[in-house]
Structure formats: structure tokens, C-alpha cells
N, C-alpha and C positions, 0 to 999 in steps of 0.2 A: 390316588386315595384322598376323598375330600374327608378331612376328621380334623375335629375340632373337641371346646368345652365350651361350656358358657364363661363367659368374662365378663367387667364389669363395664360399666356406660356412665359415667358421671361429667357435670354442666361444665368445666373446666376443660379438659382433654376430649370427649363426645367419642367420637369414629374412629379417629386417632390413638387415642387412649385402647378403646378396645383391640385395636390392631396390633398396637405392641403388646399388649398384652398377650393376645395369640400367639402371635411369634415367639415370645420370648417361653412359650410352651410346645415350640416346635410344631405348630399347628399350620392347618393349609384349611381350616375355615374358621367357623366363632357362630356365637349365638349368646344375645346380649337380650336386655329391657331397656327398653327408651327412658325409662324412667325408676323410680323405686318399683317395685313388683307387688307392694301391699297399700300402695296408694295409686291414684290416677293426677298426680302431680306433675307436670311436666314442662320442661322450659324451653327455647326457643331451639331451635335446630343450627348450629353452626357452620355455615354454607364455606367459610375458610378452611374451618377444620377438616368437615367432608371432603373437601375437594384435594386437599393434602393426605388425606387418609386412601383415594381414591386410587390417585399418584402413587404412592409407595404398593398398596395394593394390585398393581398392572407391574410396576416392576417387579414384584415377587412371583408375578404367575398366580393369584390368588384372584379366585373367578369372585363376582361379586355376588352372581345369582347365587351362589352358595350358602351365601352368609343368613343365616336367619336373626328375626327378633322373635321374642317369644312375649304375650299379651300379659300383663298382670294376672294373677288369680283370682284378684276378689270380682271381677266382671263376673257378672251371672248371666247367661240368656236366658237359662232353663225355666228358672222362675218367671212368674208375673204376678204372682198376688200384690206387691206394689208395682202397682204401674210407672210410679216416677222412677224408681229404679231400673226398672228394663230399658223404657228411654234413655235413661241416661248412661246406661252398659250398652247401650245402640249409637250415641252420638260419640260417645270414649272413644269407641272401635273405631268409627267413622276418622276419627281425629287421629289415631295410632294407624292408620291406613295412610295419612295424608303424610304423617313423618316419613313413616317408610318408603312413599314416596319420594318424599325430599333429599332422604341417604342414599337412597336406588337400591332399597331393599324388593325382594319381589315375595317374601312370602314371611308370612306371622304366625306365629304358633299359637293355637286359643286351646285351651281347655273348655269340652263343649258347652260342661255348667253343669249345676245340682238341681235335682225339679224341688227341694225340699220336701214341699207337702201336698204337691201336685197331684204326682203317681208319673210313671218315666212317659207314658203316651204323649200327656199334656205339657212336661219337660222338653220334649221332643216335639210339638209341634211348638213351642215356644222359642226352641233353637234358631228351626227352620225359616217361622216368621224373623226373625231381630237378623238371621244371615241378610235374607231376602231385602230386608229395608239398606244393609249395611253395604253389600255387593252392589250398588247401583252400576257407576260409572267408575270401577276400581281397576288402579291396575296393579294392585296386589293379588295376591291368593293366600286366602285363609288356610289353614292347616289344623284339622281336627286332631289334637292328640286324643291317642286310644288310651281310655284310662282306667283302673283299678277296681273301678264297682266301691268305694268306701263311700259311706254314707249312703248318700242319694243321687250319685254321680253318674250323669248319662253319656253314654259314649263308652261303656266297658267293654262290648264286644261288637262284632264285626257287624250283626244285623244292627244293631241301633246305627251302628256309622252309617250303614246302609242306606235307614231309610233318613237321615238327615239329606243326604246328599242328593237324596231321587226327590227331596221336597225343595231343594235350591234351587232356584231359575236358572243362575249364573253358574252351568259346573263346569264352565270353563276359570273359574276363581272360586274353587273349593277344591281340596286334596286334604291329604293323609299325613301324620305327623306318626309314625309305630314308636313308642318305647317299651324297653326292653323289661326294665319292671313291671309296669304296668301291666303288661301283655302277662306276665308269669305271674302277676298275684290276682291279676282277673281269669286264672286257669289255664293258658297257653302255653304249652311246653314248649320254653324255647332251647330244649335241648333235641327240639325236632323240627326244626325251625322251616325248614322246608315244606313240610307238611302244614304250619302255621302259615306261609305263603299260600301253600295252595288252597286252603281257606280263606284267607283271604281275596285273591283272587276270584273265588270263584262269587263270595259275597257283595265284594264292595267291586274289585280290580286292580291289579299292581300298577296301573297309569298312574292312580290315585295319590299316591307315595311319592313321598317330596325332602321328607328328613325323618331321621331314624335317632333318638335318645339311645344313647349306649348305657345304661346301668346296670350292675347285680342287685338282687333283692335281700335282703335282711329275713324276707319271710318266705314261706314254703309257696308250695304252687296252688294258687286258688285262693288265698289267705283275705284277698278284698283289704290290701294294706295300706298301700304305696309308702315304703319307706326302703330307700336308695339303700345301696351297699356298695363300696368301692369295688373297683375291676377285679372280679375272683377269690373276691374273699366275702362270696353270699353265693346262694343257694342255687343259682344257674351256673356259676363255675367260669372260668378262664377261656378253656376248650370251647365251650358253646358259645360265649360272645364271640370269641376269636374267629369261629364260624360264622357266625352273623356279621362282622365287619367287612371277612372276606366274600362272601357272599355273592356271585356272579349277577345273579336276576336282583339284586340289589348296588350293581358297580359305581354309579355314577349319581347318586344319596348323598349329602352329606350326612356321617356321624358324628353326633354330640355327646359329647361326658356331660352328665349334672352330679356326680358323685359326689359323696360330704367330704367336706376336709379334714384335712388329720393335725391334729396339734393347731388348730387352725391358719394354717395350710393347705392350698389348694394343690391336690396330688398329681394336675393335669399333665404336666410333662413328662413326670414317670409311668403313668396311665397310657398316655398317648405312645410313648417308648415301647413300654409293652406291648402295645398294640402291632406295629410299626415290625418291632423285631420279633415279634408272634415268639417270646420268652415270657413267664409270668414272674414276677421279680416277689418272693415271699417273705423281703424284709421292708415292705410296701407302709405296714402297719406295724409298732412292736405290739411280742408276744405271738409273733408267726414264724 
């Protein structure tokens, strides 16, 4: 069972840092930001650190290709009414491509982008273009999260992922990021989650799929929200992620917690517990 949370990545500790951190949540992967997640700030890559991070990571058994990073959110591709901004959400990427390189990360989680005031067609072939420039000679793979529909958010359901993907040259470094929210507030029952595969599949393909966001939603099904709710205490329930974790034609995935903290407090290890010993623990949050 590859499952994990997001942990944090700071200029001190780097690789290292985020490792114990995992651990010390019982986890057996991680998915971190190279940097702040609301800026494109970013500092040198620590080749000691990494390589001590690497080490303990082999001796735990903790594969590496597992581990993901996930892209800032302010990158936009979708847009281009300013053109210096799309270059420079095309040269970011390019640069967060060359870290993950450097950690021996093999895959990045991108949110596809907002068209704002485009319309989702020209969103979407703006994706397509800034991939295309970005995948040259990469040996990462980008990972579309499927996302929510809030806004002007492209990538809410399966055909848009669709046709992003049939417009990339390189779809040998393009795949699928499924979260669990997002999938449920963009209309996807994931209390039938199988059937949400086989749509999938039949759309895009399960090859595609590379890491799976574990969250509950805060909002009902279809809602176009995105706002997280910790494990079982939102509106998909215990039972149905617990089925998605376990999930057969999803075995070899890593799963990610982004859940909110509580008391700010990160829940991951009684999250992951839960998960792990398929019990739902109902004094998770008070007032349950």
C-alpha cells in the first residue's frame, strides 16, 4: 500500500525533512512543493541533503517513483491574454521539471489552469500548447489533476482531460492525477467508484493514472466547490474512500491525504491509521 500526505519542503532540511516527516505519519510515500505553492520562489536544490534522504529512503523500502511533488497553483496555462505570463508559467514548469529532476522525482502534479475569459475550448488548446513547449526533452511526467469545475477551471471531467492529452505530442510524459473531491464536487459518484473507472477508462484510460488525492468533500455531489473535508467526516463517507484506497485496478497508485488540519494540526497519521486498519476513528474531530 503506497499512502501517503502532503508534507512540508523547506530550504533547511529539503528531501530529508520531508521524509521524516512522512514517517513520523506512518506513511510509505509523500507529496510535497519544491517551494511555497503561492509563489514561484525557489532555492537551490540540496545534492547532500538528497542523497541522505535517498539512503534512508532505500533502507525503509520506500520506492522513490512514488513520491510525487505537486506544481504551485498560481501557474496558469489555460490563459494567454497576457502573453508574458503564459511564458513565464511555461519557463516555471520547465525549471520545476529540472528540480524534480535533480531529487529523482519522476512525476508533478499541475493543476490544468483557468481559461478565465477565454471560454474552456481556447483554455484548452492553451493547456495543450504551453505542455507541448514544456515536455520537450523531460524526464518527468506531468500529471493532470482532475478538478472541480469552480470558476473557469478546465480539466473538470474526463473529456476535457481527454482531449488535453490527445493534443500532447509527448504522451509518453503526460498521465492522470484522480482526486477524490474534486471528482465528487465535479458530479462523480464516488460512492460508485467503479463505474467512475469505467468511465474513465473508457474516456481518457486507466494507464493514464499515476496518483490519486484521498479527500472527503465539505460539499454535496456536483456542488463545483473544491473544499477538502477530512477522512469520513464529508459527504463521500469512510466506506467509499476506504474503497477507493483499496481498490484493485487502482493497487500500485500512490494515495495522497491533502485534508485540512484540525486545531492546526496535521490529522495524517490518524488518517493514514484509519486507512491502514479500515476502522473509522469518530473522535478524529470534536463534537463527533
Amino acid at each position: 500500500m503506497w499512502i501517503g500526505s502532503h508534507v512540508s519542503f523547506n530550504k533547511n532540511t529539503q528531501l530529508l525533512g520531508s521524509l521524516e516527516e512522512a514517517l513520523s505519519y506512518g506513511a510509505t510515500t509523500f507529496m510535497f512543493y519544491t517551494g511555497a505553492p503561492q509563489n514561484t520562489m525557489r532555492y537551490a536544490i540540496d545534492k547532500t541533503l538528497t542523497k541522505k534522504a535517498r539512503e534512508i529512503m532505500e533502507e525503509k523500502g520506500m520506492d522513490i517513483t512514488k513520491v510525487i511533488v505537486h506544481a504551485p497553483y498560481i501557474v496558469n496555462l489555460a490563459n494567454r491574454l497576457d502573453e508574458e505570463k503564459f511564458q513565464f508559467s511555461v519557463r516555471f514548469l520547465k525549471e520545476e521539471i529540472k528540480r524534480c529532476e535533480d531529487l529523482g522525482i519522476s512525476y508533478l502534479v499541475l493543476h490544468p489552469g483557468s481559461h478565465v475569459k477565454e471560454g474552456v475550448d481556447v483554455g484548452i488548446q492553451n493547456i495543450i500548447s504551453g505542455l507541448n513547449l514544456i515536455l520537450t526533452d523531460s524526464k518527468v511526467t506531468i500529471l493532470l489533476e482532475t478538478m472541480a469545475g469552480k470558476g473557469s477551471e478546465c480539466g473538470c471531467s474526463f473529456e476535457q482531460i481527454s482531449r488535453i492529452i490527445d493534443g500532447v505530442e509527448k504522451k509518453d510524459r503526460i498521465g492522470v492525477c484522480l482526486d477524490t473531491c474534486h471528482l465528487n464536487d465535479a458530479g462523480y459518484d464516488m460512492k460508485d467508484f467503479n463505474h467512475v473507472l469505467d468511465l474513465f477508462d473508457e474516456k481518457v484510460g486507466l494507464s493514464y493514472v499515476h496518483c490519486i488525492h484521498i479527500n472527503d468533500s465539505k460539499n454535496p455531489l456536483g456542488s463545483h466547490k473544491d473544499r477538502h473535508e477530512n477522512i469520513g467526516y464529508g459527504t463521500i463517507g469512510f466506506d467509499a474512500l476506504l474503497a477507493i484506497v483499496y481498490n484493485d485496478r487502482l493497487k500500485d497508485i500512490p494515495k495522497i491525504l491533502e485534508t485540512p488540519y484540525i486545531d492546526k494540526k496535521a490529522p495524517y497519521k490518524e488518517e493514514i491509521a484509519m486507512l491502514l486498519n479500515k476502522k473509522f476513528n469518530n473522535h478524529l474531530k470534536q463534537g463527533n
